[in-house]
NUMAR-675521 format. One record per residue (C-alpha): residue number from 1; x, y, z. Coordinates in pm, whole numbers. Example, Ala and Ser with C-alpha at 12.3 -4.5 7.8 and 13.67 -1.06 7.14 Angstrom:
# residues 2
atom k 1&X 1230&Y -450&Z 780 .
atom k 2&X 1367&Y -106&Z 714 .
//
This chain:
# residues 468
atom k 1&X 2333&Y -1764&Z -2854 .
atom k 2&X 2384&Y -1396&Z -2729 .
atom k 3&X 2070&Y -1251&Z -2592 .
atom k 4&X 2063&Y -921&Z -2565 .
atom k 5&X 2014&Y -724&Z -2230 .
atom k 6&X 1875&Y -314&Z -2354 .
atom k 7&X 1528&Y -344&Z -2452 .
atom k 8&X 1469&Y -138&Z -2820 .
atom k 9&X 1167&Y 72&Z -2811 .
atom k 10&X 984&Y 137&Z -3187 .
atom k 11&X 737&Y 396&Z -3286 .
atom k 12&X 442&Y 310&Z -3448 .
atom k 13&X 363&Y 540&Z -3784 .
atom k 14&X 282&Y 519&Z -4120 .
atom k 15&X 607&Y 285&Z -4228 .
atom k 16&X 528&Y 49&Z -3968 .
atom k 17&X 148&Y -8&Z -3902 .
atom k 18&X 92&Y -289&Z -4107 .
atom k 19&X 47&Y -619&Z -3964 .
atom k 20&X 343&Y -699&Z -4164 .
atom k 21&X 591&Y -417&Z -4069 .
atom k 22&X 481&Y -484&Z -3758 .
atom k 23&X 571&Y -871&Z -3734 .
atom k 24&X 890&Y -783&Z -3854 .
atom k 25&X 954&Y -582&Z -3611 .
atom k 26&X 904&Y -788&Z -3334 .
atom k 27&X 1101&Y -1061&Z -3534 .
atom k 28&X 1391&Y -811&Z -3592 .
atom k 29&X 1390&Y -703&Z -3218 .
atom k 30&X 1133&Y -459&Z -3076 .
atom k 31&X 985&Y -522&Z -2734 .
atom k 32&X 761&Y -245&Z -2702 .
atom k 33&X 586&Y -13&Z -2920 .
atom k 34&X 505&Y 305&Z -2855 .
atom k 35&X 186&Y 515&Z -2951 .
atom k 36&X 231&Y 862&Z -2980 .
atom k 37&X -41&Y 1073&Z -2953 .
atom k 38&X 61&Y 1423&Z -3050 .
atom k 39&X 4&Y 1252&Z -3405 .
atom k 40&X -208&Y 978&Z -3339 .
atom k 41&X -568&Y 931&Z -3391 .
atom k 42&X -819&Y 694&Z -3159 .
atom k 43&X -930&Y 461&Z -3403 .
atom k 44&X -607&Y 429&Z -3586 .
atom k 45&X -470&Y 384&Z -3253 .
atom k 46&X -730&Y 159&Z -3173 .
atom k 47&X -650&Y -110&Z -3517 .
atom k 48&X -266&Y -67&Z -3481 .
atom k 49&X -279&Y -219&Z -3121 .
atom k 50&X -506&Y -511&Z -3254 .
atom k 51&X -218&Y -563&Z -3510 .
atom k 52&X 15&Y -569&Z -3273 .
atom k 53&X -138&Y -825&Z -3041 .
atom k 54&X -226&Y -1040&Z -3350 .
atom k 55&X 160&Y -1034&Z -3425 .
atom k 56&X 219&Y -1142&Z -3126 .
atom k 57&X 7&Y -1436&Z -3108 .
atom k 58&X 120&Y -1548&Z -3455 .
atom k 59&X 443&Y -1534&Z -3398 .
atom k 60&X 492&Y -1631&Z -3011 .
atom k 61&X 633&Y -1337&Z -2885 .
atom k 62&X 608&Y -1059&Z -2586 .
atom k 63&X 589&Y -695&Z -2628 .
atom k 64&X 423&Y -411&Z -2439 .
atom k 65&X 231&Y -133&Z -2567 .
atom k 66&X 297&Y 249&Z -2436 .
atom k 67&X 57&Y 529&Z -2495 .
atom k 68&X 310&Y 817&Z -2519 .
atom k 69&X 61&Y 1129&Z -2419 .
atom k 70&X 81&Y 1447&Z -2610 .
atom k 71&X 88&Y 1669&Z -2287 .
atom k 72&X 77&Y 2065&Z -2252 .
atom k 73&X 254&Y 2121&Z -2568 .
atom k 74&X 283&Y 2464&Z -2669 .
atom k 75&X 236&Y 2547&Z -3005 .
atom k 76&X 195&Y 2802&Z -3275 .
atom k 77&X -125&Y 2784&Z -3478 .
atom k 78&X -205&Y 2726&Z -3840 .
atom k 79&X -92&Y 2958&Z -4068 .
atom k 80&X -239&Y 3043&Z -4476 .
atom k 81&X 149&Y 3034&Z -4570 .
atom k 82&X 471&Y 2969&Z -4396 .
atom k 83&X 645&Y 3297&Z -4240 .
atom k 84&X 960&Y 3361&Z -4398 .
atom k 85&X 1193&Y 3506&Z -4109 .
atom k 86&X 1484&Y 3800&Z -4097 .
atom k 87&X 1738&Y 3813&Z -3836 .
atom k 88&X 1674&Y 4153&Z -3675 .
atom k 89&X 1269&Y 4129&Z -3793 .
atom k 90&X 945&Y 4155&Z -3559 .
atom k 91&X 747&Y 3857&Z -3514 .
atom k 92&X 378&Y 3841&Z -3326 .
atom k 93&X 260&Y 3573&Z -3093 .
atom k 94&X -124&Y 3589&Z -2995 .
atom k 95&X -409&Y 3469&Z -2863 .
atom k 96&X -654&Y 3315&Z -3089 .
atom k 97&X -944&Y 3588&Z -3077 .
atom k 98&X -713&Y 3848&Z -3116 .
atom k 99&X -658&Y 4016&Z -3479 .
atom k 100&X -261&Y 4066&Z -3539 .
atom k 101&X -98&Y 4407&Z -3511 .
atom k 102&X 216&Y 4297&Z -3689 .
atom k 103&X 289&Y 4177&Z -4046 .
atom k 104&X 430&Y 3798&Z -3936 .
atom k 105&X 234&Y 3693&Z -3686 .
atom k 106&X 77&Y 3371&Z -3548 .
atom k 107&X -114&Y 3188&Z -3285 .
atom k 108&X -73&Y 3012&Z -3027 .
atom k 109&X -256&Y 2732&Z -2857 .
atom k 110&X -225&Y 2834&Z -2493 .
atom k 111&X -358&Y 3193&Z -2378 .
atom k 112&X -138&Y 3228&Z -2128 .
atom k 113&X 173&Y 3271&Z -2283 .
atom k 114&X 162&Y 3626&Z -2249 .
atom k 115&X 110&Y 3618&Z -1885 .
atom k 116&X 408&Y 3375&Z -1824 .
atom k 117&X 681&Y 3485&Z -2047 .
atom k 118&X 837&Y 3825&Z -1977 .
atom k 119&X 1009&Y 4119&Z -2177 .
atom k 120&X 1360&Y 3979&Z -2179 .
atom k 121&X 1303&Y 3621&Z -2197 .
atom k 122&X 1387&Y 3431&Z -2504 .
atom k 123&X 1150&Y 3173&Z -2692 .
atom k 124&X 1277&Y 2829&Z -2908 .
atom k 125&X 1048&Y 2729&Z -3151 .
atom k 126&X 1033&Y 2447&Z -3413 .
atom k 127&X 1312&Y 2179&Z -3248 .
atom k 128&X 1501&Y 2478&Z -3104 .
atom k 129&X 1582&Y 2621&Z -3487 .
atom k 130&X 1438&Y 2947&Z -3434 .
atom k 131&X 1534&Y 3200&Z -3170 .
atom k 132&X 1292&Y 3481&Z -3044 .
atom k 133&X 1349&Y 3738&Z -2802 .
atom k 134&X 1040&Y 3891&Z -2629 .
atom k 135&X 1055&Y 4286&Z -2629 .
atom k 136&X 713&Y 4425&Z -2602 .
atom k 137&X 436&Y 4181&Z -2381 .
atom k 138&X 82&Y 4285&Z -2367 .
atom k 139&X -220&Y 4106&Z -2234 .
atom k 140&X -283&Y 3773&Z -2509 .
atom k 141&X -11&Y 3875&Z -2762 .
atom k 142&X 408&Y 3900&Z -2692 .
atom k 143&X 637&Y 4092&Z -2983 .
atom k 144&X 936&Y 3939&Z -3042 .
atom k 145&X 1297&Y 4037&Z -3176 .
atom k 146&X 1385&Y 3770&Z -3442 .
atom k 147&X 1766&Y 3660&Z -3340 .
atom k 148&X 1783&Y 3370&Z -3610 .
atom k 149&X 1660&Y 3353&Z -3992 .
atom k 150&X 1410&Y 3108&Z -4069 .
atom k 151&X 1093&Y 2974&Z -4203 .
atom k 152&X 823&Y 2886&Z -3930 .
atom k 153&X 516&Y 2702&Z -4031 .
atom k 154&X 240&Y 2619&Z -3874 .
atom k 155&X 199&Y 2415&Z -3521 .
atom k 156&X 559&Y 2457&Z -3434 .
atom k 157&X 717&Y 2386&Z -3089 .
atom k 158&X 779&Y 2660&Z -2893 .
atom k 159&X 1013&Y 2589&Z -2634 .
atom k 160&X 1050&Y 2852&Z -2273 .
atom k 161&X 1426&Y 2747&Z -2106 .
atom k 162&X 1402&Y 2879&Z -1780 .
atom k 163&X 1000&Y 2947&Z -1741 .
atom k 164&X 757&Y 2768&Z -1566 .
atom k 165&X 417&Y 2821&Z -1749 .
atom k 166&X 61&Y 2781&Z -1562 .
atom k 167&X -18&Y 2483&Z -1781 .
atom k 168&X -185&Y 2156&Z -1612 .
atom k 169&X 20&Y 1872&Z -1618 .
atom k 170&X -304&Y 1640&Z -1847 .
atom k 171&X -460&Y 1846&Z -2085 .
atom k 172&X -822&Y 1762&Z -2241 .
atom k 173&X -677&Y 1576&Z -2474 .
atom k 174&X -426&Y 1410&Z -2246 .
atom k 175&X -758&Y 1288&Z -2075 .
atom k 176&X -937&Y 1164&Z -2381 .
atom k 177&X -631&Y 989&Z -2436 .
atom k 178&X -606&Y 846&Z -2106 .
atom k 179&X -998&Y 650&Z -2173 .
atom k 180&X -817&Y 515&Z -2450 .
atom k 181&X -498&Y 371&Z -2271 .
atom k 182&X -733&Y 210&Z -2035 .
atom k 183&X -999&Y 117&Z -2295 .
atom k 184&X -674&Y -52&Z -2473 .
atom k 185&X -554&Y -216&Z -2160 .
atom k 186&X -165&Y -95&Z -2239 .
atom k 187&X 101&Y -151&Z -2056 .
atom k 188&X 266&Y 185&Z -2013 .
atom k 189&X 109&Y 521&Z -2051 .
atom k 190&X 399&Y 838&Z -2095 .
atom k 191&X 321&Y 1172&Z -1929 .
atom k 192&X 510&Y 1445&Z -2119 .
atom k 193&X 670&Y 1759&Z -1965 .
atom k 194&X 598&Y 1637&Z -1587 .
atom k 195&X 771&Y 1900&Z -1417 .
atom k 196&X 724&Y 1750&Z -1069 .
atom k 197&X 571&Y 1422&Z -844 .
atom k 198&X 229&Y 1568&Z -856 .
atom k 199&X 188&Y 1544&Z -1209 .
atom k 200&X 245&Y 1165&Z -1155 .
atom k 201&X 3&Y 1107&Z -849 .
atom k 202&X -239&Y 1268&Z -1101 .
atom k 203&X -178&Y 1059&Z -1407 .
atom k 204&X -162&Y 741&Z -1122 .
atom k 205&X -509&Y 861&Z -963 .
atom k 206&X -669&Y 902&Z -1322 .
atom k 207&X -546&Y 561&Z -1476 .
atom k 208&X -690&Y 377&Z -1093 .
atom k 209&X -979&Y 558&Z -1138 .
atom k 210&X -1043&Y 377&Z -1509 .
atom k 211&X -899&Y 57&Z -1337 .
atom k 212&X -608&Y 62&Z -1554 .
atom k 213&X -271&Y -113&Z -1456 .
atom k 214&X -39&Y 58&Z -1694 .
atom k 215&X 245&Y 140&Z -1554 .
atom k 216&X 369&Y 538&Z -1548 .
atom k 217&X 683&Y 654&Z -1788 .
atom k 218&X 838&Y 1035&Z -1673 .
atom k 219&X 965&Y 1203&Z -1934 .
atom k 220&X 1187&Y 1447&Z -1832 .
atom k 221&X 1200&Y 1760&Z -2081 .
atom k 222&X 1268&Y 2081&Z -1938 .
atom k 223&X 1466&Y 2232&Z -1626 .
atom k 224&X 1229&Y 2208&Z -1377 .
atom k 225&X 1209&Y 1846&Z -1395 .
atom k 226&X 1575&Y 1801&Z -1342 .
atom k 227&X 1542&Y 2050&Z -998 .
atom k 228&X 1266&Y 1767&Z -862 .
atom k 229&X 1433&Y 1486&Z -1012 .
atom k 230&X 1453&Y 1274&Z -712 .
atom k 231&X 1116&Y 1308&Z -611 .
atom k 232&X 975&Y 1254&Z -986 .
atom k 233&X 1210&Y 914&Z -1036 .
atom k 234&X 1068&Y 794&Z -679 .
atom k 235&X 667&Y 889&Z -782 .
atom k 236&X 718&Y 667&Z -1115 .
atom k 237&X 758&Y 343&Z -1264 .
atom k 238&X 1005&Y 476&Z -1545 .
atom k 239&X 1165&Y 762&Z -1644 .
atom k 240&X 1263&Y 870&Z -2008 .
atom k 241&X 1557&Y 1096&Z -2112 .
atom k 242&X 1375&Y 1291&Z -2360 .
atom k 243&X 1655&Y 1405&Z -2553 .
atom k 244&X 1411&Y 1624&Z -2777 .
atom k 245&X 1311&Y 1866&Z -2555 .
atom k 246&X 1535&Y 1843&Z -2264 .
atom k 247&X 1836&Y 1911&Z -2508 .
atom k 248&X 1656&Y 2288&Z -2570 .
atom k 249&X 1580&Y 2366&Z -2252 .
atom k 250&X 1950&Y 2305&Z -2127 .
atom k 251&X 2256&Y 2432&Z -2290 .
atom k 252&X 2391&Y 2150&Z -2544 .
atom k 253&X 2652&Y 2087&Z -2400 .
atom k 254&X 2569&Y 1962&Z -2042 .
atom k 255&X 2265&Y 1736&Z -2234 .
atom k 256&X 2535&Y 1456&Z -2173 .
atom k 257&X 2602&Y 1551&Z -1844 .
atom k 258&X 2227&Y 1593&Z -1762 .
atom k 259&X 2132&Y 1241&Z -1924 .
atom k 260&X 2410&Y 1024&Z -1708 .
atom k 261&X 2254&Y 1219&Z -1434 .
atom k 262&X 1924&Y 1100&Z -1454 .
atom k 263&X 2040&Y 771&Z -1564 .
atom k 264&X 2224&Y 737&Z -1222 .
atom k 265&X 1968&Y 871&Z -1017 .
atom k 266&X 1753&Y 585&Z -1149 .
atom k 267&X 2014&Y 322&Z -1057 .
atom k 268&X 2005&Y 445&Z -750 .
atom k 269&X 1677&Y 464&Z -654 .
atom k 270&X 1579&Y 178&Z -855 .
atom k 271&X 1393&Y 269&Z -1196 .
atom k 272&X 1371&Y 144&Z -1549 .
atom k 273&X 1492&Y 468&Z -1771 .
atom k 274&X 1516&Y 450&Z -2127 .
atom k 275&X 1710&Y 675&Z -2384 .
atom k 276&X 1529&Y 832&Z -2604 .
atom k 277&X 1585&Y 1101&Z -2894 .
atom k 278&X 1762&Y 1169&Z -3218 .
atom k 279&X 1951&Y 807&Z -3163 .
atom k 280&X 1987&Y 661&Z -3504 .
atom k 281&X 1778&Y 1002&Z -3662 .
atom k 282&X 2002&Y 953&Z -3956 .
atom k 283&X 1840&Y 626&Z -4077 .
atom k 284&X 1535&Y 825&Z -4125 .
atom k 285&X 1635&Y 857&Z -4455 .
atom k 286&X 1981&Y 652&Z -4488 .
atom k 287&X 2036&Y 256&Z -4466 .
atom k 288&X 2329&Y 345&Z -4229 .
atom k 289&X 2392&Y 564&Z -3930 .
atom k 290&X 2625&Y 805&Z -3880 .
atom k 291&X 2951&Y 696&Z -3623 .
atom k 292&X 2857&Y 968&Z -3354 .
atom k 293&X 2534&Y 801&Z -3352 .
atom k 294&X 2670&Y 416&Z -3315 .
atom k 295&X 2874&Y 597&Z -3043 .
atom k 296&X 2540&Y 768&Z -2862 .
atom k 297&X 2342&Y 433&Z -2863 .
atom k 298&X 2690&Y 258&Z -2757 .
atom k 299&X 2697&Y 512&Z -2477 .
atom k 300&X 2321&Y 454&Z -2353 .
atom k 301&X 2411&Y 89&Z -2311 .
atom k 302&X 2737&Y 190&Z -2152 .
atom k 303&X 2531&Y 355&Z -1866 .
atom k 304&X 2320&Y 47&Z -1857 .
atom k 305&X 2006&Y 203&Z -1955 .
atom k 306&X 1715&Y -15&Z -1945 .
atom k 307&X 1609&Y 83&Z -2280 .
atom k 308&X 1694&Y 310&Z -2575 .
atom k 309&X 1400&Y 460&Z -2801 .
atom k 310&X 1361&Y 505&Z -3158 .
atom k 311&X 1063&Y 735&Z -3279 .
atom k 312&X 1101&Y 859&Z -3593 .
atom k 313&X 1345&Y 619&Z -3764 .
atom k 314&X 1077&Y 370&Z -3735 .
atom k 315&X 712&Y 570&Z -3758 .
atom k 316&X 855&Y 715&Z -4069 .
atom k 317&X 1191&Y 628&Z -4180 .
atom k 318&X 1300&Y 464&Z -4514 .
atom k 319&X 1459&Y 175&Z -4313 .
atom k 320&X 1237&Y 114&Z -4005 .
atom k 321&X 1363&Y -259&Z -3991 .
atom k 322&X 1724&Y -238&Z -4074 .
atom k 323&X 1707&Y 44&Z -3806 .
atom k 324&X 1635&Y -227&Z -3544 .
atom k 325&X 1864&Y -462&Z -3652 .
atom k 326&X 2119&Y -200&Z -3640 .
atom k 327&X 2019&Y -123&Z -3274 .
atom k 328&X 2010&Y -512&Z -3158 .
atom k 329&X 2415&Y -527&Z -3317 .
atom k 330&X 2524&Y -258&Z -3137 .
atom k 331&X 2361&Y -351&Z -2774 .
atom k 332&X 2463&Y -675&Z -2801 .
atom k 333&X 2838&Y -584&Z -2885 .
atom k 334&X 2867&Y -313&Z -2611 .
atom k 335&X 2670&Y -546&Z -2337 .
atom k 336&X 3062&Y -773&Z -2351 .
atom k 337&X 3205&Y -464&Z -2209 .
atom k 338&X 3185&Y -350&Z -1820 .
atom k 339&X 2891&Y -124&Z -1832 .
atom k 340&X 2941&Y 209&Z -1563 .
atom k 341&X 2797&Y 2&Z -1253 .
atom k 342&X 2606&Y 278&Z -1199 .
atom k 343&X 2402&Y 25&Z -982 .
atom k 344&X 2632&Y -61&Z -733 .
atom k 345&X 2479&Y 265&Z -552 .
atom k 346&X 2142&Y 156&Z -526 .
atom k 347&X 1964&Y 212&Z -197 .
atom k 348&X 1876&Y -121&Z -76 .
atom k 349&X 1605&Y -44&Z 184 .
atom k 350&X 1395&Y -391&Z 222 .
atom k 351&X 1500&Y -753&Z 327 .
atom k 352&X 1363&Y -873&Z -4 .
atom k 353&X 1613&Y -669&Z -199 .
atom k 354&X 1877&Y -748&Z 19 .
atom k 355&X 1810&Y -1121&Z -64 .
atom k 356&X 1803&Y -1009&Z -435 .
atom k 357&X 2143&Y -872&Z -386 .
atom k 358&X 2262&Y -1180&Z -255 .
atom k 359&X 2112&Y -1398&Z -526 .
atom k 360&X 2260&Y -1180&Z -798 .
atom k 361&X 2609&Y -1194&Z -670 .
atom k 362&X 2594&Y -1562&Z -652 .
atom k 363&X 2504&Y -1566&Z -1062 .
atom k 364&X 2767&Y -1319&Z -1073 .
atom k 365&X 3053&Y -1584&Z -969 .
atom k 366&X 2868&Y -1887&Z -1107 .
atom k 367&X 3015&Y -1911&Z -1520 .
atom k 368&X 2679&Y -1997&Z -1732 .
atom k 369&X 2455&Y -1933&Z -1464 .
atom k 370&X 2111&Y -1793&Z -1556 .
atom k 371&X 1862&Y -1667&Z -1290 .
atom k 372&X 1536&Y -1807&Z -1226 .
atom k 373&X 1249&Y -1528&Z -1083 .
atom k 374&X 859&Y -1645&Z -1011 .
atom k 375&X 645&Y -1372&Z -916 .
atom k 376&X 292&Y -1211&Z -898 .
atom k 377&X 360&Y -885&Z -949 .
atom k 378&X 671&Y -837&Z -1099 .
atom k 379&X 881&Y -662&Z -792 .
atom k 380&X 1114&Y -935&Z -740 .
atom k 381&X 1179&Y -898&Z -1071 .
atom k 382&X 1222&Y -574&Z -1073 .
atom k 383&X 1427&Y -598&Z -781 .
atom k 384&X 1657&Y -837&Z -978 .
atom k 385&X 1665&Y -637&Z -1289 .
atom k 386&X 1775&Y -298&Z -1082 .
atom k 387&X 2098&Y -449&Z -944 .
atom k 388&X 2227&Y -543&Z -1321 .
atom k 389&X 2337&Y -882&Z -1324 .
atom k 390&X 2686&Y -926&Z -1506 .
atom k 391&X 2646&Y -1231&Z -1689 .
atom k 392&X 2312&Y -1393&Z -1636 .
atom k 393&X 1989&Y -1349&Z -1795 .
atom k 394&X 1721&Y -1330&Z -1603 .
atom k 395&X 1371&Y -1558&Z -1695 .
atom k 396&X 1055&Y -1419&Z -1542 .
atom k 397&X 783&Y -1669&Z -1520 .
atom k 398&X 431&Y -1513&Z -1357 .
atom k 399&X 83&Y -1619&Z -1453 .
atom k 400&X -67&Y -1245&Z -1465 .
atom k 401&X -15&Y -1174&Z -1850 .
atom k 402&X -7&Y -818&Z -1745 .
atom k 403&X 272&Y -849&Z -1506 .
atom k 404&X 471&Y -1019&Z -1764 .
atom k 405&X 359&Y -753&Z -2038 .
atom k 406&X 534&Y -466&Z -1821 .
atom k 407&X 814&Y -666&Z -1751 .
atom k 408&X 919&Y -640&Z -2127 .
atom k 409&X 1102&Y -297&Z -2031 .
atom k 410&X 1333&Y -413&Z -1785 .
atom k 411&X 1717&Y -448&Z -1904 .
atom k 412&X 1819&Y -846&Z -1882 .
atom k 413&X 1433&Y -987&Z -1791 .
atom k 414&X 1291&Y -1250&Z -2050 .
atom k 415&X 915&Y -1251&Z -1905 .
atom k 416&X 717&Y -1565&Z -1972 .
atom k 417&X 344&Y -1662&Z -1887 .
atom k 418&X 308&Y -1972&Z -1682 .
atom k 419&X 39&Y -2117&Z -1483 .
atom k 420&X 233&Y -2268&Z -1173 .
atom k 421&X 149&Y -2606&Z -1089 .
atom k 422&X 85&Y -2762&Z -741 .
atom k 423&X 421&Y -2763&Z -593 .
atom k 424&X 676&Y -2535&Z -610 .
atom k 425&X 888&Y -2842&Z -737 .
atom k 426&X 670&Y -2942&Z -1042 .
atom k 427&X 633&Y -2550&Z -1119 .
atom k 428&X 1028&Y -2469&Z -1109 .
atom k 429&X 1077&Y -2793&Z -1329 .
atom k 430&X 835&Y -2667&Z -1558 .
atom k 431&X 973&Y -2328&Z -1610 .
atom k 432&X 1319&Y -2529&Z -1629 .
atom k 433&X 1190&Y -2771&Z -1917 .
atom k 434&X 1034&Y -2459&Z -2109 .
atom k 435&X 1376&Y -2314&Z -2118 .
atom k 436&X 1563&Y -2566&Z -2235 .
atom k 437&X 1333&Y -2668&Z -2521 .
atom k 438&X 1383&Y -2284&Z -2640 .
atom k 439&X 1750&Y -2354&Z -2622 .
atom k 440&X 1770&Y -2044&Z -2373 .
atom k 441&X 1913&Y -2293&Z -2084 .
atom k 442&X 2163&Y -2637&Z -2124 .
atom k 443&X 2184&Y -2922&Z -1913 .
atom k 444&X 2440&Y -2872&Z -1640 .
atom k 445&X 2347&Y -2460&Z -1657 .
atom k 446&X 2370&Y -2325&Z -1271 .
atom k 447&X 2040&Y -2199&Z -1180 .
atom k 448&X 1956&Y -1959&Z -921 .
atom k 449&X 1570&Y -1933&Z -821 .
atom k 450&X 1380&Y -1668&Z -620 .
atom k 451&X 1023&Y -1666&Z -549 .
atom k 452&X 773&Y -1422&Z -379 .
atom k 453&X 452&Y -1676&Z -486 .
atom k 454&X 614&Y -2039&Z -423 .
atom k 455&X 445&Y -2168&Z -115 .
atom k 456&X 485&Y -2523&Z 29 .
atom k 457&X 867&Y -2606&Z 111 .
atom k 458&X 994&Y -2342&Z -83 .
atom k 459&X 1121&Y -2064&Z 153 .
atom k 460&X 1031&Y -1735&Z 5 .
atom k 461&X 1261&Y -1511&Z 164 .
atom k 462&X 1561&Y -1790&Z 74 .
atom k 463&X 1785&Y -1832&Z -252 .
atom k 464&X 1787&Y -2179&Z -453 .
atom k 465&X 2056&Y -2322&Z -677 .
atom k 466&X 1979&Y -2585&Z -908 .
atom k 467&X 2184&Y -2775&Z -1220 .
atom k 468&X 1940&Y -2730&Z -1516 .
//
């Protein structure tokens, strides 16, 4: 049986919330939905993460929940009817309270647009599609020079490559949605558009302060991110390559460039990172994908991302299933090649992961061999996961369901719930047993066991092989 290493993350929407559409996902691969709130209302959120956790139950399977937050998106307003664009025409953006001057002209939800964007400086809105240039600024409204034809409805994306705007890092709503992560108990909560560690040391204080213990996902979107990269993929549990965004804000093509460097950067330092954007967009409305994009996914798992990210091909798509059996083929197939070791420069800085290090290279030269990780609060795990075992899967057993919820984003780690028993013995027996009954481990396997929990005779800080 080939188990598959890259976790697949699925959207939640309108094709998938039913507790049916929702088993199948998790039967055709998913290990973690996410919740996006830009779109996303409280109460809906509220049934489709009961579903979810019924699904689970029913069907015997792990998968963590992420609250994707909406963040300080700026946006036009709503508009009567959609403005129909000329290259070479004027367009308005205002304040709210203000009246318009000029004949296509719309809002915008953040009143200090005006004060943060410059004559000169040019504005993407709607995915990047339409191209402004600001010519005239006054205070609560900018004029703009229309440099691409188009039609612009209402609460469109607008996009500032190259300007840092006065927005907080958690808006209002952000908050609001925050209660409800922790309310939820999920196991990852997304801050979009962080633009540097602060904005994580805020979401972190605000999710302690509702004694939550989701775990924090980056996205990275925009240029400033990328000049306090390091310190952003150090603040954080995970980091996401936000394709969406981050491929408007830099030019299109160093988006490759910029995605293997944050991929990197997180094997270095030792993060989870997932892929995420436009990478099977195609299926939205077709039963197959494109080749470039069984190349881009290929490519993700090349780098030996933790995770790649679906949003839209599964919320909404004609083929939300299909689309993750499409995703589990690929993985699978690409994880027989040699991935780009990417985590052969990780900083090792404790004991503990030099032991993990040790233990992985030993599975590394044992054929078969699977490795065997007890822990309390997931970092050996972790630890294990970072440094990319070649061959061997690696079987998490810890008795905090929450620790083995996160766990369901690292690349390689199959997390179990187990209460351990007396003796370290009796407990690694037990996990051994429970493997072999799923068929996940045969009789003569090579197993190599760390623990961080296993007290007794088991030597914490030592490495254990075992014939299953």
């Amino acid at each position: 049986m080939i188990q598959r290493k890259t976790k697949i993350i699925a959207t939640v929407g309108p094709a998938t919330d039913s507790e049916e559409m929702l088993g199948k996902l998790l039967t055709a691969g998913a290990n973690v939905f996410r919740l996006n709130m830009s779109h996303a209302t409280h109460d809906w959120t509220r049934d489709v993460v009961g579903r979810i956790r019924k699904q689970k139950a029913a069907l015997g399977k792990s998968a963590a929940t992420l609250v994707d937050l909406q963040g300080p998106s700026i946006r036009t307003g709503d508009l009567d009817e959609k403005l129909e664009l000329a290259k070479g025409g004027v367009c308005e953006f205002r304040n709210a309270d203000l009246e318009p001057s000029e004949k296509l002209s719309t809002t915008t939800n953040y009143d200090g647009l005006s004060d943060d964007v410059k004559v000169g400086d040019v504005m993407l809105v709607d995915n990047g599609e339409i191209h402004f240039k600001v010519t005239r600024s006054e205070p609560g409204r900018l004029i703009c020079d229309t440099l691409t034809k188009g039609t612009m409805g209402s609460r469109r994306h607008i996009n500032l490559p190259g300007v840092r705007v006065n927005l907080p890092a958690l808006t209002k709503k952000d908050i609001c949605d925050i209660d409800l992560a922790a309310e939820l108990n999920v196991d990852f909560v997304a801050i979009s558009f962080v633009r540097d560690a602060e904005h994580i040391r805020n979401l972190r204080a605000q999710l302690e302060e509702r004694d939550s213990r989701a775990k924090i996902v980056a996205k990275i979107e925009d240029q400033e991110a990328m000049r306090n990269l390091e310190e952003i993929i150090t603040e954080t549990d995970a980091v996401m390559v936000a394709r969406g965004d981050l491929g408007i804000e830099v030019h299109i093509e160093e988006l490759p460039v910029v995605q293997r460097t944050i991929v990197r950067e997180c094997a270095r330092i030792g993060r989870k990172v997932i892929v995420a954007t436009h990478m099977l967009e195609s299926m939205i409305e077709n039963p197959t994908p494109t080749r470039a994009e069984v190349t881009d996914v290929a490519n993700a798992v090349y780098e030996q991302a933790d995770a790649v990210m679906v949003s839209g091909e599964t919320s909404v798509g004609k083929y939300p299933i299909k689309c993750i059996e499409v995703l589990d083929r690929i993985t699978k197939r690409i994880e027989q090649e040699p991935g780009a070791g990417f985590h052969k420069n990780i900083e090792l800085k404790t004991e503990k992961q030099q032991t993990v290090k040790s233990a992985v290279v030993l599975a590394n030269s044992l054929p078969d061999s699977k490795l065997l990780i007890f822990t309390a609060r997931g970092v050996l795990a972790n630890y294990t996961a970072h440094q990319r075992p070649e061959n061997a899967h690696i079987y998490a057993f810890s008795p905090d369901e929450k620790v083995v919820q996160a766990l369901n984003l690292n690349r390689s780690v199959a997390p179990h719930v187990m209460e351990f028993e007396e003796t370290p013995e009796a407990t690694i027996r037990k996990a051994i047993e429970f493997l072999m009954d799923r068929g996940e481990v045969e009789k003569g396997d090579p197993i190599v066991i760390l623990s961080d929990v296993l007290s007794g005779d088991f030597d914490t800080e030592a490495i254990l092989l075992r014939k299953a």
